[in-house]
PDB file of N, CA, C and O in Angstrom:
ATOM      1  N   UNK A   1      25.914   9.213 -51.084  1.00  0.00           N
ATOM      2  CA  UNK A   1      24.630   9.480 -50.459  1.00  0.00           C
ATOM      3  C   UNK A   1      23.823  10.420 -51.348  1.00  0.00           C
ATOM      4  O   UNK A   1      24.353  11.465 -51.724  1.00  0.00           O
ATOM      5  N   UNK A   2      22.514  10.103 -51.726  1.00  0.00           N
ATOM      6  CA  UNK A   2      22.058  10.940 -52.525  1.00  0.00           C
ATOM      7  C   UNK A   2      21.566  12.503 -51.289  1.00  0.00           C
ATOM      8  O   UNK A   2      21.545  12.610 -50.063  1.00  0.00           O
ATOM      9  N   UNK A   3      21.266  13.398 -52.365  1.00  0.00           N
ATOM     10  CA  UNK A   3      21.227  14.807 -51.837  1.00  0.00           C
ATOM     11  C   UNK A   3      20.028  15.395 -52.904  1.00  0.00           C
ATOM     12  O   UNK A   3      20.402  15.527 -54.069  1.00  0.00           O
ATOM     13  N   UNK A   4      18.974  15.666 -52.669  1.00  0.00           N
ATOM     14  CA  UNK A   4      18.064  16.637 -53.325  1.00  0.00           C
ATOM     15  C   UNK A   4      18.647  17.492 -54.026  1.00  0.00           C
ATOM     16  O   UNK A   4      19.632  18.044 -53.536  1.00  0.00           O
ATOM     17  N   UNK A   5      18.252  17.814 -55.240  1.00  0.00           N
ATOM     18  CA  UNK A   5      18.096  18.640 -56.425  1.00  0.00           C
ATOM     19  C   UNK A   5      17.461  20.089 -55.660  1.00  0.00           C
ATOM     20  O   UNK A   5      18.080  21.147 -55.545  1.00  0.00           O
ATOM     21  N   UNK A   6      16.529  19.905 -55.342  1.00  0.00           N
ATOM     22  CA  UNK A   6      15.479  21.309 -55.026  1.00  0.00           C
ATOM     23  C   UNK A   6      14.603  21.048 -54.112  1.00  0.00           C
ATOM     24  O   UNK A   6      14.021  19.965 -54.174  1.00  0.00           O
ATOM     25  N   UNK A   7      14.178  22.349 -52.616  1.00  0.00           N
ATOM     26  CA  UNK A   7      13.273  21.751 -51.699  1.00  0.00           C
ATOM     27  C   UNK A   7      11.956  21.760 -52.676  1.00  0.00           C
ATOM     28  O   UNK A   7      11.550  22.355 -53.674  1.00  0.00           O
ATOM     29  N   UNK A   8      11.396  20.373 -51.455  1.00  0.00           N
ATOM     30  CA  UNK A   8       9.806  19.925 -51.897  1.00  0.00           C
ATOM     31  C   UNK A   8       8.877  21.389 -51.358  1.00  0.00           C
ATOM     32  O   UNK A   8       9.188  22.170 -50.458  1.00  0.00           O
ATOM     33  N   UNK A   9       8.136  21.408 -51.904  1.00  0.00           N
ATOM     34  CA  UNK A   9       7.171  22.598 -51.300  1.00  0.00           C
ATOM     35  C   UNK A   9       6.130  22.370 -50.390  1.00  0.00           C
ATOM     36  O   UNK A   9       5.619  21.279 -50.642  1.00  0.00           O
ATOM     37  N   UNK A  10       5.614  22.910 -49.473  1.00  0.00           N
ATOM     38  CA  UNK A  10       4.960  22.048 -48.341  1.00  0.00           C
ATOM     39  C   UNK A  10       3.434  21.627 -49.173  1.00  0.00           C
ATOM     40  O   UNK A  10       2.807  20.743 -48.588  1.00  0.00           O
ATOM     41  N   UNK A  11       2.711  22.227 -50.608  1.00  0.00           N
ATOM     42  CA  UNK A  11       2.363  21.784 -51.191  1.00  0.00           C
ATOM     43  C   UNK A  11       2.314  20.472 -51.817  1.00  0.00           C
ATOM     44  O   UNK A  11       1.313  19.835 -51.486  1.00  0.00           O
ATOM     45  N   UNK A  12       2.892  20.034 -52.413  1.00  0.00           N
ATOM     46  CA  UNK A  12       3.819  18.978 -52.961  1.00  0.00           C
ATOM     47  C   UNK A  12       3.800  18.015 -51.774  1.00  0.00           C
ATOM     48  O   UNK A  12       3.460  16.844 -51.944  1.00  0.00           O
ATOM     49  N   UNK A  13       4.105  18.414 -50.751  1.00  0.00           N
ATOM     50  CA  UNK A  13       4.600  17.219 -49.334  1.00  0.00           C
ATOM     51  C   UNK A  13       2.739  16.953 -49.276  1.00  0.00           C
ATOM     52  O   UNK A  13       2.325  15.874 -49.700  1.00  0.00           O
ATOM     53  N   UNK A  14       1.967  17.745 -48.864  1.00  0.00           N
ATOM     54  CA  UNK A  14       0.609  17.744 -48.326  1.00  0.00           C
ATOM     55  C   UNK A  14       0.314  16.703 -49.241  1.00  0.00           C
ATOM     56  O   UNK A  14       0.410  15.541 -48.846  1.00  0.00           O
ATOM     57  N   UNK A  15      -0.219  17.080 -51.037  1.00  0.00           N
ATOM     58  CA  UNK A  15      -0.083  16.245 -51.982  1.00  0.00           C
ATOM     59  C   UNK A  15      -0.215  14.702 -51.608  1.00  0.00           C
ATOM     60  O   UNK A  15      -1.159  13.922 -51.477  1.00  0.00           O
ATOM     61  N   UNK A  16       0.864  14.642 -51.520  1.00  0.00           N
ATOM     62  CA  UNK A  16       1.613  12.655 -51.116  1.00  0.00           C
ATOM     63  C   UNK A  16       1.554  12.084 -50.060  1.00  0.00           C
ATOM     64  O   UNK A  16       1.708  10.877 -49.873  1.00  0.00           O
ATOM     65  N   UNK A  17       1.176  13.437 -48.780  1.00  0.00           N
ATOM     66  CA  UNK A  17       0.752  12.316 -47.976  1.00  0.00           C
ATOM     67  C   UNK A  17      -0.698  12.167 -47.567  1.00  0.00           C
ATOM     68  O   UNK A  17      -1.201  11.531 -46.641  1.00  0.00           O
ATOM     69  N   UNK A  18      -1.319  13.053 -48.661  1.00  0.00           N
ATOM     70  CA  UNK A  18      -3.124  12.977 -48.472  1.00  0.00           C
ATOM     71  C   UNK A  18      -3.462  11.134 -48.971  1.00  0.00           C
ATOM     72  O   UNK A  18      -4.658  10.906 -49.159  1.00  0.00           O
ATOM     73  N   UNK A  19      -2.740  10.225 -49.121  1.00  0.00           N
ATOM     74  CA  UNK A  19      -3.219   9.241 -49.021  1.00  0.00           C
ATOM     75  C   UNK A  19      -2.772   7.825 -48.041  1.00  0.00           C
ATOM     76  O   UNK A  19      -2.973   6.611 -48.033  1.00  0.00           O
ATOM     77  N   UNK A  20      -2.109   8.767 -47.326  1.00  0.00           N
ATOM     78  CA  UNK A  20      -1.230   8.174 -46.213  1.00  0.00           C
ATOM     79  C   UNK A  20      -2.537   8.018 -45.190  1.00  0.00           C
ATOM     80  O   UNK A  20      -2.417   7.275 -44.215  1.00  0.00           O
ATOM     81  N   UNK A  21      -3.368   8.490 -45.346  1.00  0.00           N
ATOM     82  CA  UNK A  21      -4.749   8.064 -44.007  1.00  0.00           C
ATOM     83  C   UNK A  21      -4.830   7.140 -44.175  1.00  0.00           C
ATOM     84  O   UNK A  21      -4.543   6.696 -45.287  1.00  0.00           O
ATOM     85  N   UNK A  22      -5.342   6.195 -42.991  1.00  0.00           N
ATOM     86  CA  UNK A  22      -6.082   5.220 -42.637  1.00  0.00           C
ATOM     87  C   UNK A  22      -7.501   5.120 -42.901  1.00  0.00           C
ATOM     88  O   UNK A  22      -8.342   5.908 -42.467  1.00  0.00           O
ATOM     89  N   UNK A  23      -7.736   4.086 -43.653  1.00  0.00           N
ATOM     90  CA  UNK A  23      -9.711   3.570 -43.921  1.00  0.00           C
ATOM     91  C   UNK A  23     -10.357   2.934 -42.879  1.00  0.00           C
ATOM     92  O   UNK A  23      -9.742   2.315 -42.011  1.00  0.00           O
ATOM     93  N   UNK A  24     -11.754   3.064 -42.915  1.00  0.00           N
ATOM     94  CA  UNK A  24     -11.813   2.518 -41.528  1.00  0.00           C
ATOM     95  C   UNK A  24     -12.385   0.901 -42.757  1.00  0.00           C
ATOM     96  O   UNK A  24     -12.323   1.007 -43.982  1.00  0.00           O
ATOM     97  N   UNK A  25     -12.665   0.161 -42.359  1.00  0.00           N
ATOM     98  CA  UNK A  25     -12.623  -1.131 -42.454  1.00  0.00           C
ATOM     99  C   UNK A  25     -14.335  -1.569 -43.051  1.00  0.00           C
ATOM    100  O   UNK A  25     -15.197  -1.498 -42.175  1.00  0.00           O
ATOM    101  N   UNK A  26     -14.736  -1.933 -44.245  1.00  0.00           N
ATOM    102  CA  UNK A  26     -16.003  -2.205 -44.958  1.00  0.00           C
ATOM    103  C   UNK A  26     -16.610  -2.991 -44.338  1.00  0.00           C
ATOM    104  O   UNK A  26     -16.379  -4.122 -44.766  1.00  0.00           O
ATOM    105  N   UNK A  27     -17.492  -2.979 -43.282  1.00  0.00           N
ATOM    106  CA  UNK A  27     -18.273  -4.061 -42.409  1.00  0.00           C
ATOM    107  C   UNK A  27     -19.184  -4.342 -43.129  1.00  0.00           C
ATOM    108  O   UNK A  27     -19.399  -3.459 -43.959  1.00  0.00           O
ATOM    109  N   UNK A  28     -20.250  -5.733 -43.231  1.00  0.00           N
ATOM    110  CA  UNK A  28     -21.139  -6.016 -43.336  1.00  0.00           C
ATOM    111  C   UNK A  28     -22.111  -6.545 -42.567  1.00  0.00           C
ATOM    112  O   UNK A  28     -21.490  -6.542 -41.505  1.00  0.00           O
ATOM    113  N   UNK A  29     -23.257  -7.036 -42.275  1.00  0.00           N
ATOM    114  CA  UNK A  29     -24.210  -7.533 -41.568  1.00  0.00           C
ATOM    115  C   UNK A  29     -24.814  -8.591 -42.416  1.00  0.00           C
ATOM    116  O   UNK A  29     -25.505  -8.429 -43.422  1.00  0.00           O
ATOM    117  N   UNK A  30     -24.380  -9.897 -41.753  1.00  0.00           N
ATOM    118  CA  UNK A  30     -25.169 -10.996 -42.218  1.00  0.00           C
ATOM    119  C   UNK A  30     -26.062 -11.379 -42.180  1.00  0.00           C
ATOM    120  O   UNK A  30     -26.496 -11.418 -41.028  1.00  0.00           O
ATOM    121  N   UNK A  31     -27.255 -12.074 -43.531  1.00  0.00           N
ATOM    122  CA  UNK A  31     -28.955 -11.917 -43.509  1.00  0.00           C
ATOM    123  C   UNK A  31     -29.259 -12.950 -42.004  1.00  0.00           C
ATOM    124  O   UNK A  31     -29.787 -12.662 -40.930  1.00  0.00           O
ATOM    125  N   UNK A  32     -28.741 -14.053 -42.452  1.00  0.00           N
ATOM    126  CA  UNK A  32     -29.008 -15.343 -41.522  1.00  0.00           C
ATOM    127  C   UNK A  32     -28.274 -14.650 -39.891  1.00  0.00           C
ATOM    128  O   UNK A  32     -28.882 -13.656 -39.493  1.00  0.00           O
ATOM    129  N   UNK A  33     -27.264 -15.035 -39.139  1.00  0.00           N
ATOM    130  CA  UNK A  33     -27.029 -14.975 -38.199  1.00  0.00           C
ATOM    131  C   UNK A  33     -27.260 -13.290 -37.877  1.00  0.00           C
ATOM    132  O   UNK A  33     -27.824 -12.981 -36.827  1.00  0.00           O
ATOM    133  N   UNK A  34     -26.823 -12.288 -38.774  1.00  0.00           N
ATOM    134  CA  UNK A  34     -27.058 -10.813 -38.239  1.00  0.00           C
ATOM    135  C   UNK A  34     -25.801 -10.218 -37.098  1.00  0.00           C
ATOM    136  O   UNK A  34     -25.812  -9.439 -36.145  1.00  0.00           O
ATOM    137  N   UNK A  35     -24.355 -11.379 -38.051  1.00  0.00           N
ATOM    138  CA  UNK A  35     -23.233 -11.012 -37.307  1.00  0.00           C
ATOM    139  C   UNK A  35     -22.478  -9.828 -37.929  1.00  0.00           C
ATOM    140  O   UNK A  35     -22.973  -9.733 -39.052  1.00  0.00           O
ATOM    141  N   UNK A  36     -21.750  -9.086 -37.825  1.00  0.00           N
ATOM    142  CA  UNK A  36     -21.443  -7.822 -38.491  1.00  0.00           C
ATOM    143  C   UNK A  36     -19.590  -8.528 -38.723  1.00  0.00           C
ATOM    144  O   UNK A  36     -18.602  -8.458 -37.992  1.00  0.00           O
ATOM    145  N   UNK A  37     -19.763  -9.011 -39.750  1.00  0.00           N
ATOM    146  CA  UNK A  37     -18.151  -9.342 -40.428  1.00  0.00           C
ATOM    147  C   UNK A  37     -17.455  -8.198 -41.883  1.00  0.00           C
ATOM    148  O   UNK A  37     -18.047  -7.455 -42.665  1.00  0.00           O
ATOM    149  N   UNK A  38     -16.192  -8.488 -41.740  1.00  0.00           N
ATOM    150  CA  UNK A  38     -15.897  -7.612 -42.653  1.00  0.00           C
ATOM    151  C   UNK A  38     -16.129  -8.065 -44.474  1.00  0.00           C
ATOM    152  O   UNK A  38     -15.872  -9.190 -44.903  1.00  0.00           O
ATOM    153  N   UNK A  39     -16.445  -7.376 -44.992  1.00  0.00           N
ATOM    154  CA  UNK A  39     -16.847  -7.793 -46.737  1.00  0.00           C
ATOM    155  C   UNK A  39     -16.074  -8.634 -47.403  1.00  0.00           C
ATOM    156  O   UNK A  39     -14.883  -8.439 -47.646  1.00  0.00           O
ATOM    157  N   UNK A  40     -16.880  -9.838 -47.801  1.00  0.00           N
ATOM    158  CA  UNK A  40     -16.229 -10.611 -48.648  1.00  0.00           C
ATOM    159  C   UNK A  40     -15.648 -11.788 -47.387  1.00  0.00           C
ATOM    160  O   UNK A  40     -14.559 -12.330 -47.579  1.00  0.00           O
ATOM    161  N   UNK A  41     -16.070 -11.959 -46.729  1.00  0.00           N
ATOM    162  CA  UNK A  41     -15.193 -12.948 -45.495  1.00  0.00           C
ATOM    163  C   UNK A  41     -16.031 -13.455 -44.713  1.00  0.00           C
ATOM    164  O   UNK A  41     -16.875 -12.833 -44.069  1.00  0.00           O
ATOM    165  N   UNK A  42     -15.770 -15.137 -44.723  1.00  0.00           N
ATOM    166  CA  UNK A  42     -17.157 -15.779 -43.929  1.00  0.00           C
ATOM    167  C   UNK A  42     -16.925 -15.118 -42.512  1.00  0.00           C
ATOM    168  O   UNK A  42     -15.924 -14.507 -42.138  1.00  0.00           O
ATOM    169  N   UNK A  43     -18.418 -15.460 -41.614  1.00  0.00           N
ATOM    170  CA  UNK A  43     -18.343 -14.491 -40.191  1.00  0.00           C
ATOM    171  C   UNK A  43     -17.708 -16.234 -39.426  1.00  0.00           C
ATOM    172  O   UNK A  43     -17.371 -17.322 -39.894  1.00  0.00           O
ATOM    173  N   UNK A  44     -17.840 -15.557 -37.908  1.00  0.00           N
ATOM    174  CA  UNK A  44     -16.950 -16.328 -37.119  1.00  0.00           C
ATOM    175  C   UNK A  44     -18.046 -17.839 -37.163  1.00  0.00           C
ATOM    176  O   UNK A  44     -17.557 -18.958 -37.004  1.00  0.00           O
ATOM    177  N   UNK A  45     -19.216 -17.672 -37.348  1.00  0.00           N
ATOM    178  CA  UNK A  45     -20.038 -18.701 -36.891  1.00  0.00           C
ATOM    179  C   UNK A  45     -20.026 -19.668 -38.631  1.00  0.00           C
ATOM    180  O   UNK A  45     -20.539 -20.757 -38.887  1.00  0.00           O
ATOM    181  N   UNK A  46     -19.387 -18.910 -39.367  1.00  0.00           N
ATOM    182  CA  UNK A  46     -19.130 -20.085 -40.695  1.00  0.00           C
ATOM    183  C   UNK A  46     -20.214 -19.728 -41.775  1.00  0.00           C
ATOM    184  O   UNK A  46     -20.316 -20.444 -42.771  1.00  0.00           O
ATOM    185  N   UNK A  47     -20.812 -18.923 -41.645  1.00  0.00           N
ATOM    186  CA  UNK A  47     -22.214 -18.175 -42.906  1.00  0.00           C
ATOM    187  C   UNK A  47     -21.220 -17.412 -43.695  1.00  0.00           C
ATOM    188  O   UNK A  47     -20.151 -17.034 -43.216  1.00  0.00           O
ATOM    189  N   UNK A  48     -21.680 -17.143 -45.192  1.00  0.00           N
ATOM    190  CA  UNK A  48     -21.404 -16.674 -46.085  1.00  0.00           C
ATOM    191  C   UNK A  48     -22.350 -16.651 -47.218  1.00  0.00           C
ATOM    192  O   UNK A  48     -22.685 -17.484 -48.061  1.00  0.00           O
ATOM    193  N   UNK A  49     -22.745 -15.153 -46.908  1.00  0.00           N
ATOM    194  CA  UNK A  49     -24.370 -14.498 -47.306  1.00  0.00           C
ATOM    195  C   UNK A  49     -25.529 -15.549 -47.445  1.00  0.00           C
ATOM    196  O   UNK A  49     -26.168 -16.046 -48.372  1.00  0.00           O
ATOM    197  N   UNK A  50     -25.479 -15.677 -45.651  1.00  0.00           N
ATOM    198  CA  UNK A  50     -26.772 -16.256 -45.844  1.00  0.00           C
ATOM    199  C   UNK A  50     -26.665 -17.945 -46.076  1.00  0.00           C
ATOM    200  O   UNK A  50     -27.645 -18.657 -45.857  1.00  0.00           O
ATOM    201  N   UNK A  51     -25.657 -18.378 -46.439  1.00  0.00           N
ATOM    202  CA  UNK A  51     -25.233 -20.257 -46.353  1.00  0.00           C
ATOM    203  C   UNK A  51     -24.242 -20.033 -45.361  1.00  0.00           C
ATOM    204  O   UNK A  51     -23.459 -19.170 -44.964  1.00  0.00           O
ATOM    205  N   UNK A  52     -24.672 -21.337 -45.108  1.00  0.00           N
ATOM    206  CA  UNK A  52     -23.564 -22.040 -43.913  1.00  0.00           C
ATOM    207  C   UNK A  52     -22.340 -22.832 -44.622  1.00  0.00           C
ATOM    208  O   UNK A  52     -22.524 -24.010 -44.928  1.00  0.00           O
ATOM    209  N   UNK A  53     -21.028 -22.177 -44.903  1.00  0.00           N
ATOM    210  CA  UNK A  53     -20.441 -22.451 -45.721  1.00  0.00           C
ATOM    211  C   UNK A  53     -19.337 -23.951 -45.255  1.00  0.00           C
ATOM    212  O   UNK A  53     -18.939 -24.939 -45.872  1.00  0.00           O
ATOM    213  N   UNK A  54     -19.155 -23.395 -43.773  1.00  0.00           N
ATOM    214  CA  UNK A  54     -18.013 -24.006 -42.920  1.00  0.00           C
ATOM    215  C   UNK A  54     -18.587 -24.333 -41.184  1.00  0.00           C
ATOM    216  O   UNK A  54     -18.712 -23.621 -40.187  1.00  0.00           O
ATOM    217  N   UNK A  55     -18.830 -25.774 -41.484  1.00  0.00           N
ATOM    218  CA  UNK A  55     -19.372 -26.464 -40.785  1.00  0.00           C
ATOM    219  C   UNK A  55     -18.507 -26.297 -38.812  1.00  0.00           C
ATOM    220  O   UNK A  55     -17.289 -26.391 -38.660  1.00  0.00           O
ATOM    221  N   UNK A  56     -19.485 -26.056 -37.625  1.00  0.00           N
ATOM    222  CA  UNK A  56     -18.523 -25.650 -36.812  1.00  0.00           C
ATOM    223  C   UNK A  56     -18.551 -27.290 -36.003  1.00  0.00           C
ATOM    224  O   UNK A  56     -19.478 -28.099 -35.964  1.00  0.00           O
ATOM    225  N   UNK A  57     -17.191 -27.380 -35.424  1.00  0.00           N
ATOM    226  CA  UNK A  57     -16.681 -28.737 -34.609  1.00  0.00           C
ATOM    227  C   UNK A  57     -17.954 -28.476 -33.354  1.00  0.00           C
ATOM    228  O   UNK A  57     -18.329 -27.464 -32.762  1.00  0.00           O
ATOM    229  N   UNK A  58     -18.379 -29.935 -33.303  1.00  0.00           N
ATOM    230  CA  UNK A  58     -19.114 -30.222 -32.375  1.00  0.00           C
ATOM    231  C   UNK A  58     -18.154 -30.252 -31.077  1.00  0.00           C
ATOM    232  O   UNK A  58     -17.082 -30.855 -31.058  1.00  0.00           O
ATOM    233  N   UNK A  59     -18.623 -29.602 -30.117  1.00  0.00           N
ATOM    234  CA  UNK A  59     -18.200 -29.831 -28.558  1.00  0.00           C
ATOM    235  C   UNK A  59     -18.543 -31.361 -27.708  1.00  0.00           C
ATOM    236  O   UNK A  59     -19.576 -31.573 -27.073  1.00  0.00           O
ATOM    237  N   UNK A  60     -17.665 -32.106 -27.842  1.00  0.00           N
ATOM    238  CA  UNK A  60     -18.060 -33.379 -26.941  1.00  0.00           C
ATOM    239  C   UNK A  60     -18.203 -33.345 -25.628  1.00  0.00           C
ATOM    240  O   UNK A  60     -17.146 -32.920 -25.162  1.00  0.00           O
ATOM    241  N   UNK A  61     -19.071 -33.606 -24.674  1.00  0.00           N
ATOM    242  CA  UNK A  61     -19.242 -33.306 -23.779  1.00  0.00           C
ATOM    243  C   UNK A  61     -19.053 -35.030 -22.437  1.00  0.00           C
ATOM    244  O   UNK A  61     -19.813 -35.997 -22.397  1.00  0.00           O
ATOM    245  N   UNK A  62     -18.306 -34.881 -21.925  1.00  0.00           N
ATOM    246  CA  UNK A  62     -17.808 -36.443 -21.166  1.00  0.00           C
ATOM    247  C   UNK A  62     -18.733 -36.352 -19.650  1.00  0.00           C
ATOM    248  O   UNK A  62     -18.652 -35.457 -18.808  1.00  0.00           O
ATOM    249  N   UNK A  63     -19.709 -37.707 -19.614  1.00  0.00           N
ATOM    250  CA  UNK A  63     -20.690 -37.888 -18.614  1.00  0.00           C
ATOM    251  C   UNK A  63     -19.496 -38.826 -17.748  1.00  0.00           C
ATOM    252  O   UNK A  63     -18.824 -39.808 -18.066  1.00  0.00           O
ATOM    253  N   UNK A  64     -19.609 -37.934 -16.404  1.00  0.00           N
ATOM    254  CA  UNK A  64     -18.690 -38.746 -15.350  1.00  0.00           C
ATOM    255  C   UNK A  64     -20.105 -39.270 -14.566  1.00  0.00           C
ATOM    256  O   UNK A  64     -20.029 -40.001 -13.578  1.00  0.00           O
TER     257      UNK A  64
END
C-alpha cells in the first residue's frame, strides 16, 4: 500500500483543487428563432446560426 513521503500543506491542497469548480455552461441566443442553446450546437427547433440545418418531422394529423 503506498504511504506518503511528507504531509501536503493546506496550501498545496487549496492549489489543486482551485480547479475542481464547476463552469456554468456557454449559452447562446439564436439570430432566427431567438432560442437560447448551448455554443456550437444546433437548438431544439433544428437552426444553426441562423440556417435551418435539420429539417423537423411533420406531425400527421388522421381526419375521423
Amino acid at each position: 500500500m503506498a504511504v506518503q513521503k511528507s504531509r501536503r500543506t493546506p496550501a498545496t491542497r487549496g492549489a489543486r483543487r482551485s480547479h475542481d469548480k464547476l463552469k456554468s455552461a456557454a449559452l447562446s441566443v439564436d439570430p432566427t428563432s431567438g432560442e437560447t442553446h448551448l455554443r456550437h450546437r444546433v437548438t431544439p427547433d433544428g437552426f444553426y446560426r441562423g440556417v435551418q440545418v435539420v429539417k423537423q418531422p411533420e406531425i400527421e394529423v388522421e381526419d375521423e
